[in-house]
N, C-alpha and C positions, 0 to 999 in steps of 0.2 A: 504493500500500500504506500510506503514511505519514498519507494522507489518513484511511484506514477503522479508524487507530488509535485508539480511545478513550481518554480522558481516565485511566480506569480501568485499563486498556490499558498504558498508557505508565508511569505508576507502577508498576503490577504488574512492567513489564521492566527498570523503574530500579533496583528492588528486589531483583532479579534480579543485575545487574550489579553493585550494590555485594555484595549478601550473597557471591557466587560466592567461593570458595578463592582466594587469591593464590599462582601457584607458590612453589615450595619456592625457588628461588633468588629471586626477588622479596622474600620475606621478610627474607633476611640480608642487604638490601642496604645499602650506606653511600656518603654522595655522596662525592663528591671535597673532601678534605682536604689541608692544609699546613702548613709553617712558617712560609712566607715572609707569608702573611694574604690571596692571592692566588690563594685559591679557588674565587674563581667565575670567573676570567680565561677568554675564549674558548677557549683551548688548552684549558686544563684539565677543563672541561664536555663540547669535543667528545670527549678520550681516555675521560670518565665514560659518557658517551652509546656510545659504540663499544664500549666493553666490556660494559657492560651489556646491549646490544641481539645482542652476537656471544653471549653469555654465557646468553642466555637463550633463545635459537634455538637452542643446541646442548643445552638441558638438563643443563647443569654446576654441581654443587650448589654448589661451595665456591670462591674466588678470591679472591687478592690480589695487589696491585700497587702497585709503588712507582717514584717516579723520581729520582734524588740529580743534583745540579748543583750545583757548585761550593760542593762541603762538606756541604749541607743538601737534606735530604728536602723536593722542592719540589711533590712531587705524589704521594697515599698516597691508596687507596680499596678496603676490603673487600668481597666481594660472595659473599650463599648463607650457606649452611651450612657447620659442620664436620661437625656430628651429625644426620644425618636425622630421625632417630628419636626424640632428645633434645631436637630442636629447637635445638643449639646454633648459634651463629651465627659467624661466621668472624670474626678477630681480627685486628691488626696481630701478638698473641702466638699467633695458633695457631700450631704446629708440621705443616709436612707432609713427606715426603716427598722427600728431593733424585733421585735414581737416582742416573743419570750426573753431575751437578754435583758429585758427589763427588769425580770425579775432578779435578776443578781445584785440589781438596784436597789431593791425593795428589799433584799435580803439585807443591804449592807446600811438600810440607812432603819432597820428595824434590833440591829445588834448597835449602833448607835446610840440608840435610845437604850438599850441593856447598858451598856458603858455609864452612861448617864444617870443611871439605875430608874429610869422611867418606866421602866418595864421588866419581864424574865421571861426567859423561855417557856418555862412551866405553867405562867398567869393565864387563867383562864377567859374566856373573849366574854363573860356578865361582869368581871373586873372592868373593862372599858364602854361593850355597848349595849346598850336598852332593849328590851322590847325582844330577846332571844325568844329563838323555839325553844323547848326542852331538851333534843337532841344540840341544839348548839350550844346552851352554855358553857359546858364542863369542857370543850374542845379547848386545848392549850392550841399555844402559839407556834410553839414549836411543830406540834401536831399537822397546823395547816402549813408551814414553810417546810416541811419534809413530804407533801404529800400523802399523810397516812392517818389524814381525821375523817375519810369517809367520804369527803364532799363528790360531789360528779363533776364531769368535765361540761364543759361550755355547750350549749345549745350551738345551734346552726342559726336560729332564730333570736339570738340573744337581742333583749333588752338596753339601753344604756345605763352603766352603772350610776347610782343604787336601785334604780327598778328593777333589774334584773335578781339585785339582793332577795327584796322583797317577794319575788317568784321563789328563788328557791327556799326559802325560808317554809314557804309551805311543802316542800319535797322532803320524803325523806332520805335518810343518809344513806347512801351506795353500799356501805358496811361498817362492821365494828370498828371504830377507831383502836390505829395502831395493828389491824391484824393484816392489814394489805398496806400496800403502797404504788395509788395508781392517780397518773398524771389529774391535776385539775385546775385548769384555770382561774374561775370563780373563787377555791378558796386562796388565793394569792392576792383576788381582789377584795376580799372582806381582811386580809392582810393590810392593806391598801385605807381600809377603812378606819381599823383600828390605831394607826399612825395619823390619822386625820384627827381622834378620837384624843390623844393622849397629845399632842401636838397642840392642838384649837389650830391649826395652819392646814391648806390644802397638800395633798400630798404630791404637788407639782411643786409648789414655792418650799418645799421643807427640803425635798432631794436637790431642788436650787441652792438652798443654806448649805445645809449639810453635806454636800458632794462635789456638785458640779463648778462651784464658787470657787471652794478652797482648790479643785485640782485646775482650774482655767480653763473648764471647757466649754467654751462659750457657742461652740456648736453645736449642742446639744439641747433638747425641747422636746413640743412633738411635731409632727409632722406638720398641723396649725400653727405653728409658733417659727418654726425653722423652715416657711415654706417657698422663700425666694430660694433657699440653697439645695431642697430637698428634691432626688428623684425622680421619676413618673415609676410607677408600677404596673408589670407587666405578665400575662397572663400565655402560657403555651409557644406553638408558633417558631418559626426562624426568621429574622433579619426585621421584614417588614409584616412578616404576618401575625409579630407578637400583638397583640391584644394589652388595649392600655384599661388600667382600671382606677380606680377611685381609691385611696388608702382606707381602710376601716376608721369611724369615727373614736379619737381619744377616749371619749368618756367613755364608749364599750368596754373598749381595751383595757382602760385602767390602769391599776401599777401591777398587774400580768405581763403588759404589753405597749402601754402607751409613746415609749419612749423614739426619738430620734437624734442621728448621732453621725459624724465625722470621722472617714478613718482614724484621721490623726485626734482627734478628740478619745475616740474608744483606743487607741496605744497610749496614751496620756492615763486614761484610765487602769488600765492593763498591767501600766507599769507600777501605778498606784499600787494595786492589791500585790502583785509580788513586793514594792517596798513598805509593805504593810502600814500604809497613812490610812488617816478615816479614823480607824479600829484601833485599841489597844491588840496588845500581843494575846492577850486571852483570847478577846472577842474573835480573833483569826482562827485559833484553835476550833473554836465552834463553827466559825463561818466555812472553812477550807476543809478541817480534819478531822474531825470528829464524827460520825456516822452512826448514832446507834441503831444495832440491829432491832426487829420487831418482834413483836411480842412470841411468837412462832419460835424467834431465833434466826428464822429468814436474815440476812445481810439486807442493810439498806444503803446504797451509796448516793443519795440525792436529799440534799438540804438545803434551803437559804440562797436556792437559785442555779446549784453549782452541783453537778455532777461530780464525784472521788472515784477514781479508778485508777490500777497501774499501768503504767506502759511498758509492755513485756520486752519491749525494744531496747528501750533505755533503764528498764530495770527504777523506774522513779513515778511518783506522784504524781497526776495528773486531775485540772480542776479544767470542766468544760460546760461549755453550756451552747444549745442552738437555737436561735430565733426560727419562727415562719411562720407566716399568713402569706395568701397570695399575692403575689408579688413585693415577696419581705423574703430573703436568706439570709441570716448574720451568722456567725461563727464567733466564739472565741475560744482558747485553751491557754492554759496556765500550766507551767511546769516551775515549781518555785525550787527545787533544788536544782536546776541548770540557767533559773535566774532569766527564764525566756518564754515568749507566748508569742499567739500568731495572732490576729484580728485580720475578719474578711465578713466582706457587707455587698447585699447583692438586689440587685431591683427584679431577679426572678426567680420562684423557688420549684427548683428540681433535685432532687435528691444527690447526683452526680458533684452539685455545686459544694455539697457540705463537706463532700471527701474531699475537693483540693486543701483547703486548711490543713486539715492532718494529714495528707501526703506533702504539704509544703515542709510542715514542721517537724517532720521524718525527713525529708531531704536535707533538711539545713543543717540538723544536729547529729544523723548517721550516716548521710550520702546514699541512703538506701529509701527508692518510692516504694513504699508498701502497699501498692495498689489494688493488691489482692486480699490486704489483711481487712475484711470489714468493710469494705469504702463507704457504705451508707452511713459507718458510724451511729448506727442504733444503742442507744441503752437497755441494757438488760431488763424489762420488766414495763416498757414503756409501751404500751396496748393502743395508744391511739391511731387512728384509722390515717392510713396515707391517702388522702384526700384531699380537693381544694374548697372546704367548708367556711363559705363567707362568716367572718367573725372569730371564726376558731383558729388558734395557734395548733397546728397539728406537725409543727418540725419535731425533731428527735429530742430527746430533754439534755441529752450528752453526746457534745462534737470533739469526746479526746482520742486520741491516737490510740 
């Protein structure tokens, strides 16, 4: 065939291949960047190569990724779009979407208030709020920030928060508290409440006090709030045929999920919890390492937002957590005895997207993609339905390696 190609021929198909469209995620792309001057190091070209290549097989307009080690952003690369439409291009300052990474928020600004001694793990939720059922009073705090007081997970239909309270207030509890441990968004939001409760502050302006202030992340909101800099969200589809949709309204979400955020804002954060600011050294222990098992004797590794698992790789301690709603993917992982984590935030959610993080963070610290180990990065025990259910957080509850 190559043979009967003319000269005329061949030009013609060259011309072809250069003029042709560049996907839409091709366009936004940026190589791999750093601090350290260390850019184009092996490691770091193959995590550019892997994301790029996962990235653009899945048809995911917008991404970003980062990797901090020992202080400093040692590997950063944008990729796609924010704006389809607009043509805009994805930023180290765009803003997208946290879901679920919210709750690590909510976990850290409710051990705050334990530092302050304004509260305890153990305090039961007729300590702070009114009007319980009988099945909720006696629910500790702890109980609902481990996922193991019973509550169900989120409607598909959900109400906006506290109406939605008031619904289920009349349902009863899924099971005996403490005897399972199964994913639920709602009780994170009556989480959410009880900080409002003990507080007299909303629970937006208190994670402003308490968090966001003291570490300078001024990128950080909800997506109402942060919304010149934030994303479009984006539903299926390749290039152009993604599907833009509407973010979930904040008050649904709540402090489950309300939250929005900057890469460089969520490494700032990142670095925070490995240099343990916010928290006393106790309050860490609780937040990070502590797990108690359940009444069963069952292992529980999910507390306060943060997934505890080892990484058989590296032989170390690992704290993860994953956001999603449609068109929401965040990532983050924490490994605090190698003093490094990854952060990645995405405008679409495909399962595909959550394993680059922990195959990044595998390449960077062992030189080895572990592509096969896992890649969905599911948590043990975590039953919710892989669906795109308007309103529900249905990503993995742990994105560790």
């Amino acid at each position: 065939m190559f043979k009967q190609l003319t000269i005329s021929g061949f030009v013609a198909l060259l011309v072809m291949f250069v003029a042709a469209p560049a996907p839409v995620f091709a366009q936004g792309s940026a190589g791999p960047s750093s601090v350290d001057g260390q850019s184009g190091s092996s490691r770091k070209q193959a995590i550019f190569d892997m994301a790029y290549t996962t990235l653009l097989q899945e048809g995911v307009p917008g991404y970003a990724i980062a990797i901090i080690k020992d202080g400093s952003v040692v590997f950063r690369s944008t990729f796609g779009m924010a704006n389809i439409e607009q043509h805009r291009k994805v930023t180290k300052d765009t803003v997208f979407g946290l879901a679920s990474l919210t709750k690590t928020f909510t976990g850290l600004a409710l051990l705050h208030l334990v530092d302050e001694g304004k509260l305890k793990p153990g305090d039961t939720l007729d300590k702070f709020l009114k009007d319980l059922p009988p099945s909720w009073q006696k629910l500790t705090i702890f109980q609902l920030a481990s996922m193991r007081a019973g509550m169900p997970e989120s409607r598909a239909d959900e109400l906006p928060w506290p109406e939605e309270m008031s619904y289920l207030e009349k349902q009863p509890l899924e099971y005996k508290p403490d005897t399972q441990c199964l994913y639920s968004n709602p009780g994170f939001r009556v989480l959410g409440s009880v900080i409002e409760a003990v507080t007299g502050m909303s629970y937006m302006d208190y994670i402003t006090r308490t968090i966001l202030e003291p570490l300078g992340m001024s990128s950080t909101g909800t997506t109402e709030s942060m919304a010149a800099k934030v994303s479009c969200q984006y539903l299926g589809g390749q290039g152009p045929e993604a599907k833009l949709i509407h973010p979930i309204d904040p008050i649904t979400a709540f402090s489950a999920g309300m939250l929005a955020s900057s890469l460089d804002d969520m490494c700032t954060y990142a670095q925070a919890l490995l240099d343990q600011k916010i928290l006393s050294k106790a309050a860490y222990q609780t937040y990070l390492v502590d797990r108690p098992a359940l009444a069963s004797g069952k292992p529980a590794r999910w507390a306060w937002g943060w997934g505890a698992t080892v990484n058989t790789q590296l032989n170390q301690r690992v704290n993860s957590m994953n956001g999603g709603l449609p068109g929401v993917a965040s990532t983050v992982i924490l490994v605090p005895a190698s003093n490094a984590a990854v952060v990645a935030l995405s405008n679409m959610r495909k399962k595909p997207v959550y394993a680059i993080a922990k195959r990044a963070l595998n390449i960077y610290l062992t030189g080895d993609d572990l592509a096969q180990d896992n890649a969905d990065s599911s948590q043990e025990g975590d039953t919710r339905p892989n669906q795109e259910a308007p309103g529900r957080d249905n990503s993995n509850s742990s994105g560790g390696p």
